[in-house]
TORSE-707288 format. One line per field, with one value per residue (C-alpha): residue number from 1; residue in one letter; x, y negated, z negated. Coordinates in steps of 0.5 Angstrom, whole numbers. Each point is the difference from the previous one (the first is absolute). Example, Ala and Ser with C-alpha at 12.3 -4.5 7.8 and 13.67 -1.06 7.14 Angstrom:
num: (1, 2)
residu: (A, S)
X: (25, 2)
Y: (9, -7)
Z: (-16, 2)
This chain:
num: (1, 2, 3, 4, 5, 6, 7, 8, 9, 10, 11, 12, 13, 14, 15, 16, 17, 18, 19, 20, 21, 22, 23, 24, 25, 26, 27, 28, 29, 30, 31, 32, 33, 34, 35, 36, 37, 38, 39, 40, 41, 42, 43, 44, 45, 46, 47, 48, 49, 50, 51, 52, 53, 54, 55, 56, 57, 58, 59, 60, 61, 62, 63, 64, 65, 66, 67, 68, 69, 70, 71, 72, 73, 74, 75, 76, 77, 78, 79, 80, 81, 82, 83, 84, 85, 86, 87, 88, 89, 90, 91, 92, 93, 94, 95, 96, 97, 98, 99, 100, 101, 102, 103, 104, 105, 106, 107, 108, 109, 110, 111, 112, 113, 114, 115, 116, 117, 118, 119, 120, 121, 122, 123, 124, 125, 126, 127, 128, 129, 130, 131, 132, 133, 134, 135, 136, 137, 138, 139, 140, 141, 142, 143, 144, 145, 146, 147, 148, 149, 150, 151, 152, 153, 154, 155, 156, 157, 158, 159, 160, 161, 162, 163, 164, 165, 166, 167, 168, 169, 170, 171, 172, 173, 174, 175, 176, 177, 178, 179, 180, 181, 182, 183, 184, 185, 186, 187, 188, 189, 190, 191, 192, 193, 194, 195, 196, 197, 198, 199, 200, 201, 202, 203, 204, 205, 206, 207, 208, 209, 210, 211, 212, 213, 214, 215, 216, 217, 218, 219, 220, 221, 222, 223, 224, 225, 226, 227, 228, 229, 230, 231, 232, 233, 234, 235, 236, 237, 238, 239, 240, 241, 242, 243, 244, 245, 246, 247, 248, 249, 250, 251, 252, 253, 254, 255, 256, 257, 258, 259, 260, 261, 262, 263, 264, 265, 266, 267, 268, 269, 270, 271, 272, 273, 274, 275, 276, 277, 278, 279, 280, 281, 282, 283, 284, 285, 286, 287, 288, 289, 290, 291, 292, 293, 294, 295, 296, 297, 298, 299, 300, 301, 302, 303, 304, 305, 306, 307, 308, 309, 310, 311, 312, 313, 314, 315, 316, 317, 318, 319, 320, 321, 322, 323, 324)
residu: (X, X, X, X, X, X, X, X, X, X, X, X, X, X, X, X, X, X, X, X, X, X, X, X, X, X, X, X, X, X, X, X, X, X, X, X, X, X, X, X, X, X, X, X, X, X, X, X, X, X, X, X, X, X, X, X, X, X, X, X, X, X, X, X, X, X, X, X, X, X, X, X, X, X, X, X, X, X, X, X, X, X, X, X, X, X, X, X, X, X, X, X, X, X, X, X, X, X, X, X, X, X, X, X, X, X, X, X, X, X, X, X, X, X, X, X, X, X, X, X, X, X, X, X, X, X, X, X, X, X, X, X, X, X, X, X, X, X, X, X, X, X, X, X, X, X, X, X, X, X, X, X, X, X, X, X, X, X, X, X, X, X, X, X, X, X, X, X, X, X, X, X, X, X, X, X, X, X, X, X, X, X, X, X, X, X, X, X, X, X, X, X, X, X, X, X, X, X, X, X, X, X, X, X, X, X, X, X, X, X, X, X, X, X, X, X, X, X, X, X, X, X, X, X, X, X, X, X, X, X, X, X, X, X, X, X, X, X, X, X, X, X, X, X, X, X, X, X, X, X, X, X, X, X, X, X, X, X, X, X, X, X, X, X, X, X, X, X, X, X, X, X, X, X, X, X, X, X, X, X, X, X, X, X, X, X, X, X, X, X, X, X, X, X, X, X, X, X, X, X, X, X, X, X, X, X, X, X, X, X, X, X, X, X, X, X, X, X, X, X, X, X, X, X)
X: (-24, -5, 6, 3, -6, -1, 7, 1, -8, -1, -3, -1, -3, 8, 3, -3, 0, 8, 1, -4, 4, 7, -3, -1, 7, 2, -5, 4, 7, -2, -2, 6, 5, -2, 1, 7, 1, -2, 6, 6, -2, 4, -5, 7, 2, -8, 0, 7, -2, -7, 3, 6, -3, -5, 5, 3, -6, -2, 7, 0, -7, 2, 7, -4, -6, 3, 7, -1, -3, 7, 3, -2, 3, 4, -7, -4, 4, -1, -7, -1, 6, -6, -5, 3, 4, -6, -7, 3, 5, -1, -8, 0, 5, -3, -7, 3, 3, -7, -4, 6, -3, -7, -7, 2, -7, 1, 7, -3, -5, 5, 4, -6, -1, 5, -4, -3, 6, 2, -7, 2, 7, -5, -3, 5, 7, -2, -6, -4, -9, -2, -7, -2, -2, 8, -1, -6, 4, 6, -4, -4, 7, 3, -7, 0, 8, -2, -5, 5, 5, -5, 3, -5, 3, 7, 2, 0, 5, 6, 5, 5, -4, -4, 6, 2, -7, 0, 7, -2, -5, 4, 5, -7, -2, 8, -2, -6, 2, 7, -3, -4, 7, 3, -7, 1, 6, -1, -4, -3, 5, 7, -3, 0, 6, 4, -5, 2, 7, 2, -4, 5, 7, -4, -1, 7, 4, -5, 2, 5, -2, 6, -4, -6, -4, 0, -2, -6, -3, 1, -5, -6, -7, -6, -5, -6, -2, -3, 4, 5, 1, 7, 2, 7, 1, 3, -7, -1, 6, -1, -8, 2, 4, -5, -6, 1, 4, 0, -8, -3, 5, -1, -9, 0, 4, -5, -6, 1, 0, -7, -2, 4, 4, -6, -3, 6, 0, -7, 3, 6, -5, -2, 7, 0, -8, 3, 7, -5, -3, 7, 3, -6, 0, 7, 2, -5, 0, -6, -2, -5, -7, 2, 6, -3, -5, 6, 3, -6, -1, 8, -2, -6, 5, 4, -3, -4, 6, 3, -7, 2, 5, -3, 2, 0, -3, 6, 4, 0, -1, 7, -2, 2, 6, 1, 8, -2)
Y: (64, -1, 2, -7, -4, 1, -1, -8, -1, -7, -1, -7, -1, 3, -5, -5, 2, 2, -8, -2, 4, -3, -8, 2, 2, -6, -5, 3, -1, -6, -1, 5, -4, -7, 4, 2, -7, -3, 4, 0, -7, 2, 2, 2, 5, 2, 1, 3, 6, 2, 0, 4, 5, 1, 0, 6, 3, 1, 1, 7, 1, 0, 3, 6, 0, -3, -1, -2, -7, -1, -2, -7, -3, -8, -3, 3, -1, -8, 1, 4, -6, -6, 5, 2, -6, -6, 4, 4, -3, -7, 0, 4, -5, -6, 3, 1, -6, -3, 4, -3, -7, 1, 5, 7, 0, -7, 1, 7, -4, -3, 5, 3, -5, 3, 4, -6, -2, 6, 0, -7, 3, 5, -6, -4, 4, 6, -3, 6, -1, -4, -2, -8, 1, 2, -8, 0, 6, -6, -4, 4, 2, -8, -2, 6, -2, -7, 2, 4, -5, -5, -5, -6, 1, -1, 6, 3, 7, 0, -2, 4, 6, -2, 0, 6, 3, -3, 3, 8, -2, -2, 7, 4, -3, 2, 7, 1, -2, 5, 5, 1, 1, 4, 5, 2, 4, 3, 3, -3, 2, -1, -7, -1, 3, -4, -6, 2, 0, -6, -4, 3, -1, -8, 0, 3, -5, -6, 2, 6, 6, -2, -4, 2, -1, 7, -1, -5, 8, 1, -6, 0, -4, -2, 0, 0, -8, -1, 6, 1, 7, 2, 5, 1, -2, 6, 2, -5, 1, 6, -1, -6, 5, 6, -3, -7, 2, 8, 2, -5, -1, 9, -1, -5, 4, 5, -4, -3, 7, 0, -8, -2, -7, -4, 4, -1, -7, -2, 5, -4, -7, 5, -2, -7, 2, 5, -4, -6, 5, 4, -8, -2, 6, 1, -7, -4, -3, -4, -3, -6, 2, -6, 5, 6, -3, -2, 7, 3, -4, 1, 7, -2, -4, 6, 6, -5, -1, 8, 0, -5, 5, 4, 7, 5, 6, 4, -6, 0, -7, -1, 2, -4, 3, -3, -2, -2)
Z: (38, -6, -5, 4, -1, -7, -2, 3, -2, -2, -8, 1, -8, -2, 5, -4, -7, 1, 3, -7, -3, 2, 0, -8, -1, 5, -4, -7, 3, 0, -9, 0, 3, -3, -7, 2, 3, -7, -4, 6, 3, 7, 6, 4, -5, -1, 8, 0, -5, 4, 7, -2, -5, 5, 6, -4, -1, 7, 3, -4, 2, 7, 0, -3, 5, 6, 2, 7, -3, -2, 8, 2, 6, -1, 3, -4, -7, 2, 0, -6, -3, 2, -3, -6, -2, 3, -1, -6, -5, 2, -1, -6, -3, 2, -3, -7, 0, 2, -6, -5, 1, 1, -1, 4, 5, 2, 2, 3, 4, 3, 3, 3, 5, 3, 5, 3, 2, 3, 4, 1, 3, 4, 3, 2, 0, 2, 5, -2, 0, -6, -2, -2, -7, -2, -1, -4, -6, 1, -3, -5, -2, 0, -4, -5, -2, -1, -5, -3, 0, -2, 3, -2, -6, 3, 2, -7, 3, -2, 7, 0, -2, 6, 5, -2, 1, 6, 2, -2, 4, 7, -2, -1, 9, 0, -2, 3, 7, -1, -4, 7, 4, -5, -1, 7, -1, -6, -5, -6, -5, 3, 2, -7, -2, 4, -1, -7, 0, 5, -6, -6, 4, 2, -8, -2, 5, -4, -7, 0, -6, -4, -4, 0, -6, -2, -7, 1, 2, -8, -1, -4, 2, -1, 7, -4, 0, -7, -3, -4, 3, 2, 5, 3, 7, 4, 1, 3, 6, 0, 2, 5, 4, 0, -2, 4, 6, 2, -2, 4, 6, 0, -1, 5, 6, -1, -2, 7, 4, -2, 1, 5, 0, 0, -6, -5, 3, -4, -6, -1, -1, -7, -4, -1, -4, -4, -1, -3, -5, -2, -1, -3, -5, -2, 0, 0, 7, 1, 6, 0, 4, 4, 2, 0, 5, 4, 0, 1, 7, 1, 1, 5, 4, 0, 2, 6, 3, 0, 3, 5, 4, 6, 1, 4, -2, -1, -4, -7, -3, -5, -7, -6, -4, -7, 0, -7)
């Protein structure tokens, strides 16, 4: 009994450690990413890669661990189709294009106003127990965002870039709320495999591998803003796969047995912090201290309203997963 209980003991400093980890390299997927964006200029064939090699990478993982994750039933591959295709694919494409036109945190700020909206969606769709001051981190959200947009000076943010925020952040609610469904039946890695790889075949119908841009691996860049150092950009793919998509999705999962949902749900607000000082460091990113102000109460605004939804003792809160 005693060998049991020490083999599912709970290390609470581990879980937060391994979530801080994975915020780290999701926060430097994000600098990564512009790098490549800045040399190859096309968010879809960016997205495509990443998905795609990441696809690949954990299908031979699962068919050498796991093959029974293989069998999936008509009902459950349209689940995974939405959760893939909406919550994965569209959501890391729309980021991208986001980040393309404007500062990295800024556009991750956004995005993270996605749970409030699922708590919101708990409320009103699902009729489930919601405590009042889900409103108040609304409109510490909303007010954080109009001093990051300063809008008395007539909203200073690039629009498009805004609306594709916006929507990597209604993609993310998708994700969230789906994620939930398709989590019930499988285990973590599967559903990433599958998850994975329904965004690949999204991407390969968008734009077909035949004239993917192959030579834009060969590519030379500068990253460091200020330098004339050049480095070549094959690493920087390779760390968008590894680094920024399967490291943190595998500490995550694991940081979470420790944690639980409502832990890794307040750790997942350490990546907008982390991407501003990798922003600010590498591309030279600065943000005004009337919008790191904003930022600031963004982040406020949004671990109230996760607060904001009642559980029983037995329910996890749904933690935050980075599909950036």
């Amino acid at each position: 009994m005693s060998k049991h209980k020490k083999v599912h003991e709970k290390n609470a400093k581990l879980g937060y450690s391994l979530y801080l980890v994975a915020s780290t390299c999701w926060a430097l997927n994000g600098t990564v990413a512009k790098v490549i964006l800045e040399e190859v200029g096309d968010p879809v064939r960016i997205s495509q890669f990443r998905a795609t090699f990441t696809a690949i990478i954990l299908i031979i993982y699962v068919a050498l661990t796991n093959r029974k994750a293989f069998r999936i039933s008509g009902k459950e591959a349209l689940l995974l189709a939405v959760y893939g295709i909406i919550g994965v694919a569209m959501c890391q494409w729309f980021y991208y294009e986001s980040i393309s036109r404007m500062p990295i945190t800024i556009s991750l700020l956004i995005e993270f106003m996605a749970p409030i909206f699922v708590v919101l969606y708990a409320r009103f769709v699902m009729k489930q127990s919601v405590r009042n001051y889900v409103w108040l981190g609304l409109a510490l959200a909303v007010a954080g965002l109009a001093l990051v947009a300063q809008v008395w000076n007539g909203f200073t943010l690039n629009r498009l870039g805004v609306l594709f925020a916006l929507l990597s952040m209604t993609t993310l609610i998708v994700m969230f709320i789906v994620g939930d469904k398709a989590s019930a039946r499988r285990d973590p890695i599967s559903l990433l495999m599958w998850a994975f790889t329904f965004s690949s075949l999204f991407f390969a119908v968008l734009r077909p591998w035949n004239d993917f841009p192959w030579e834009a691996l060969r590519a030379q860049v500068t990253p460091l803003a200020g330098s004339a150092a050049i480095f070549p950009i094959w690493p920087f793919f390779v760390s968008m796969v590894i680094v920024g998509t399967l490291i943190p999705y595998i500490f995550v999962i694991n940081s979470i047995r420790h944690i639980g949902g409502a832990g890794a749900s307040i750790m997942g607000m350490t990546e907008p912090p982390i991407a501003a000082i990798f922003a600010w460091v590498v591309l030279s990113e600065i943000l005004s201290p009337v919008q790191l102000l904003g930022g600031a109460v963004m982040l406020v605004g949004i671990i109230v309203s996760q607060r904001a939804r009642q559980q029983n003792p037995h329910e996890a809160l749904p933690e935050y997963q980075s599909a950036t």
